[in-house]
C-alpha positions in Angstrom: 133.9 109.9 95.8 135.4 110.1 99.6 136.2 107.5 101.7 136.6 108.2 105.3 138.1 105.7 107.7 136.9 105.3 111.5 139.5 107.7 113.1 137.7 110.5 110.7 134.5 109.2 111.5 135.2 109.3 115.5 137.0 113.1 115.2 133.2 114.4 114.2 131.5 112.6 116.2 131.5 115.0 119.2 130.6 118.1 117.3 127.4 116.3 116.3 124.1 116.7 118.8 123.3 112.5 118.0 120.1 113.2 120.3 118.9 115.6 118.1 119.4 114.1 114.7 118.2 111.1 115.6 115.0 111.9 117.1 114.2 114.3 114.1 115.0 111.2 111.9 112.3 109.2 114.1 110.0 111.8 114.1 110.2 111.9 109.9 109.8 108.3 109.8 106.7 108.1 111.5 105.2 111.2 109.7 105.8 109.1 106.6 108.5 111.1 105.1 111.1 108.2 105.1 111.3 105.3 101.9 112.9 102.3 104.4 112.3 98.8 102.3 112.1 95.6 104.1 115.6 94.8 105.7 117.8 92.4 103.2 119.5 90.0 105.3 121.6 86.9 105.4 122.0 84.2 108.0 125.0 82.0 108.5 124.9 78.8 110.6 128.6 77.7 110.9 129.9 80.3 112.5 126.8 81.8 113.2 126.8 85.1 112.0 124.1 87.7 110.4 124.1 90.8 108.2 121.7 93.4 107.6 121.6 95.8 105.1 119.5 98.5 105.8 118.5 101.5 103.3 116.5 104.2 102.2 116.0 108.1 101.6 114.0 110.8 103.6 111.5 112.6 100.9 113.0 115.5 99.3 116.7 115.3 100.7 119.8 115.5 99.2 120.9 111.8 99.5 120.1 108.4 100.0 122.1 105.4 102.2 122.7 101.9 101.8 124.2 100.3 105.7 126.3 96.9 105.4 126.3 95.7 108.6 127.4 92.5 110.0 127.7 90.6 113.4 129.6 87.3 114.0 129.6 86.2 117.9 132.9 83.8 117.7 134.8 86.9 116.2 136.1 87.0 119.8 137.8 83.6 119.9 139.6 84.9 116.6 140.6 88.3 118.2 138.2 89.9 115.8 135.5 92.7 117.2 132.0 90.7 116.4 130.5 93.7 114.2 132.0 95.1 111.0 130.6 97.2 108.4 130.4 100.5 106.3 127.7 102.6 105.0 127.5 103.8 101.4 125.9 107.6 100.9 124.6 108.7 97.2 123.4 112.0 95.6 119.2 111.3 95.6 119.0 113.6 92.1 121.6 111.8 90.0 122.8 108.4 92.0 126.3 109.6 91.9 128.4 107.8 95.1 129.6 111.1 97.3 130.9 108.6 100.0 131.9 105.6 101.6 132.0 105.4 105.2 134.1 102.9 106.4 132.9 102.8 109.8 133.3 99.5 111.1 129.7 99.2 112.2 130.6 102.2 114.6 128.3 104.0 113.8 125.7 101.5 113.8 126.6 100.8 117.9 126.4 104.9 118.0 123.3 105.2 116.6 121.8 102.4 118.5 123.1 103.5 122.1 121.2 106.8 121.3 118.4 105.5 120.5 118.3 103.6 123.7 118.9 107.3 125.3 116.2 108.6 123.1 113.4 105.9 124.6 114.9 106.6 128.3 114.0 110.2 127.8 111.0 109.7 126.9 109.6 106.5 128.5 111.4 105.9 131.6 110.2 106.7 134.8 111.1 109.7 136.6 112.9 108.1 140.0 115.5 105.5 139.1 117.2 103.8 142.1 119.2 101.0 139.7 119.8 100.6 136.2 120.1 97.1 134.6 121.5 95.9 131.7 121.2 92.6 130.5 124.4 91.9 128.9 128.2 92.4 128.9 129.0 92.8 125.0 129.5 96.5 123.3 126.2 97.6 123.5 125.7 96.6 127.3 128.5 99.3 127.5 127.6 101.9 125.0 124.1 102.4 126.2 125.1 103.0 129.3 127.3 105.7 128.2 124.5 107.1 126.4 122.0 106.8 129.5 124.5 108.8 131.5 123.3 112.0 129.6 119.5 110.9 130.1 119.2 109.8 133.7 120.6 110.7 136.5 121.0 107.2 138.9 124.8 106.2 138.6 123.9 102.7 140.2 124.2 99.7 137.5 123.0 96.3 138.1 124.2 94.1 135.2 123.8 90.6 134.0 125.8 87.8 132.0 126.6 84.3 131.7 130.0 84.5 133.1 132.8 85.6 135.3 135.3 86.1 132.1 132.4 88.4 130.7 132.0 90.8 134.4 136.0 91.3 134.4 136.6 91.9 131.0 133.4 94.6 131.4 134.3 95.8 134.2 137.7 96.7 132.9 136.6 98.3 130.3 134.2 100.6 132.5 136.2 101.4 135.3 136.4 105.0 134.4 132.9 105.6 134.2 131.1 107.4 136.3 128.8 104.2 137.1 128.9 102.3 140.4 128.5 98.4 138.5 127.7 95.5 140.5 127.4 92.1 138.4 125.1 89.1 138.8 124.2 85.9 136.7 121.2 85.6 139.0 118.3 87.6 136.6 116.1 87.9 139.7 118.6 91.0 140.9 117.5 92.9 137.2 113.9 92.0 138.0 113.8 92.9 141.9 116.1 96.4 142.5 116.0 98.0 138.7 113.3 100.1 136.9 114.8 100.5 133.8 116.0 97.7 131.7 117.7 97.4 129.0 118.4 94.1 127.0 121.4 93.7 124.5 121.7 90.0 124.0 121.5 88.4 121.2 119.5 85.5 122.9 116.8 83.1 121.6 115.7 82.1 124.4 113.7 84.8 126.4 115.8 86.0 129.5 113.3 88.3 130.9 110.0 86.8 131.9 108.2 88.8 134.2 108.2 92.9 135.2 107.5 94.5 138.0 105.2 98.0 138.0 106.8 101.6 137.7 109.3 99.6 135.1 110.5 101.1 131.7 112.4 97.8 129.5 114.5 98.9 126.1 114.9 96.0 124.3 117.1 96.4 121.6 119.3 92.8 121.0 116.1 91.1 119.4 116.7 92.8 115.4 115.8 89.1 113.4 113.0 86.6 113.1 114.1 84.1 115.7 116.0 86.6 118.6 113.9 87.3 121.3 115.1 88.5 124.6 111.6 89.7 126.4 108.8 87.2 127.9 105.9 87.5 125.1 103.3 87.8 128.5 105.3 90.7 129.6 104.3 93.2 126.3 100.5 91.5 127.3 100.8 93.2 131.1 102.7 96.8 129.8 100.6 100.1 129.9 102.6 101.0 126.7 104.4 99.1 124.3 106.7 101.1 121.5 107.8 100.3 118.3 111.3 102.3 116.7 109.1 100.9 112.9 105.9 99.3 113.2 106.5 97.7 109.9 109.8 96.5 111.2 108.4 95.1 114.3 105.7 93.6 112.7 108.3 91.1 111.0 111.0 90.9 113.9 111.8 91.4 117.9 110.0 91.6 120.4 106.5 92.6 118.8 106.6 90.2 116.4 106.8 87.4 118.8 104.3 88.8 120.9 102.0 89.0 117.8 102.6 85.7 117.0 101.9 84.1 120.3 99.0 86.7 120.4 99.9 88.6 123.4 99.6 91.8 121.5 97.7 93.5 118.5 99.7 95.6 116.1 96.8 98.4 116.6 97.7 98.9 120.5 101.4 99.6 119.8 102.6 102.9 119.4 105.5 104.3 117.3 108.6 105.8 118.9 108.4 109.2 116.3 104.7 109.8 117.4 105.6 110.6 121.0 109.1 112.4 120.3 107.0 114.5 118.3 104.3 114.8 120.8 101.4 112.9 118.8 101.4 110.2 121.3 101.6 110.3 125.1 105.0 108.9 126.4 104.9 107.3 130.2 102.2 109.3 132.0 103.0 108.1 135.7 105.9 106.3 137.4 103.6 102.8 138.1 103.2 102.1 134.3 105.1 99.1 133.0 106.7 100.3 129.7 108.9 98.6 127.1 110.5 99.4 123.8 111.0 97.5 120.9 114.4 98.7 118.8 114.9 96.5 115.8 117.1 99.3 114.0 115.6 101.7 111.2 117.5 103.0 108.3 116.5 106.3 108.9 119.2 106.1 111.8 121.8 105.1 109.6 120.7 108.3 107.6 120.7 110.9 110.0 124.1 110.1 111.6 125.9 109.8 108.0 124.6 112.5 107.4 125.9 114.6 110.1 129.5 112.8 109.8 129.5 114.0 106.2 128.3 117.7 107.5 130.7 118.1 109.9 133.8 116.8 108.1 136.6 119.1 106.9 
């Protein structure tokens, strides 16, 4: 059995075409080729803390994945990164372990941020004067640097709690391509932005109402009680996307909306069928659009996968 550390993992990375993968693994999972369980997780009060494990096999494939990952939001007052993690990779006709990929919850973030570039594609609106992201941890950055392959507007409105959190991101971004203005007034995501996307790991809604011509990814709302998106606003959108109906049915951004009854399950639409062309993406640059990512296993399968196929 192999184990590869992150600086192997990271040295492949660029070979790999993420978008591709990704969206084939999507486009299996909604044509019912992928065995995903329910999501085994574990909830920790003091620190608060979670950790999912994530698993399953695509039909006929040469191997099956099992994804540890864990995020703890106090990490930074101990110098720690919040997420941590590693996925395990075994031979589907005999169970034999071919690999342990200590990734660090890398390739978790990596898989997530493409995803977000995957619903861009494919549900944002054509003409985008501002991008804003709702946010200032890892994934406020990474999807970003994923969106700069998908859409063209370079302008970035983005949102947190605090003047620590702007520096610190804006540090760390200074050599992107993006011109970044901060805000802790939400009104400025609302009012100049028409995509959205959301990577908190909030309770409390922070987005309660949407203007027309308006695509939202939310993709920090992956448990029972996160929730980052106004219920009403799923009620007003023209389309409404799941990443795993099943998933969604449970947790994020759908499930609350199903609970308060904003929503049915039967008008929401599964991110696979329009990759794959079943479904009809955004059809006009007025719809209001949003997408629920609550993080399939069949992510965590495709980019292992390729890692394993492309090391030496």
């Amino acid at each position: 059995m192999r184990i590869i550390n992150l600086d192997e993992i990271k040295s492949v990375l660029p070979k790999v075409d993420l978008m591709k993968e990704i969206e084939a693994g999507f486009i299996a999972y909604s044509n019912g080729e992928v065995v995903v369980p329910p999501v085994g997780e574990l909830q920790f009060d003091s620190p608060p803390g979670d950790v999912h494990i994530k698993y399953g096999y695509i039909k006929n494939d040469d191997v099956y994945v099992i994804k540890i990952a864990s995020g703890f939001p106090q990490n930074v007052d101990r110098g720690l990164p919040n997420g941590n993690g590693m996925m395990l990779v075994f031979n589907q006709k005999t169970g034999k372990p071919i690999a342990i990929l200590k990734d660090e919850a890398y390739l978790t973030d990596v898989r997530t941020a493409v995803a977000g570039a995957i619903c861009a594609k494919y549900l944002a609106p054509k003409t985008v004067n501002n991008i804003g992201i709702v946010g200032t941890g890892l994934q406020a950055k990474m999807q970003l640097n994923y969106l700069s392959e998908i859409v063209d507007c370079k302008k970035v409105i983005v949102w947190g709690r605090s003047e620590a959190s702007f520096l610190k991101y804006q540090s760390e971004m200074k050599k992107s391509a993006f011109e970044i203005n901060t805000t802790t007034n939400i009104n400025d995501v609302f009012n100049h932005c028409q995509l959205i996307v959301t990577c908190t790991s909030s309770e409390i809604p922070l987005l309660d109402r949407v203007n027309p011509g308006t695509h939202i990814t939310a993709m920090g709302s992956d448990t029972l009680t996160k929730q980052e998106v106004d219920s009403s606003i799923l009620s007003e959108a023209d389309l409404v996307v799941a990443d795993s109906k099943s998933q969604c049915d449970v947790r994020g951004e759908i499930h609350q909306a199903l609970q308060s009854k904003d929503i049915l399950m039967e008008d929401v639409l599964e991110l696979g069928d329009i990759i794959s062309g079943k479904e009809k993406g955004r059809t006009s640059d007025t719809q209001i659009t949003i997408a629920d990512l609550t993080g399939v296993a069949v992510q965590d399968i495709q980019i292992a996968k390729a890692v394993l196929k492309y090391l030496p």
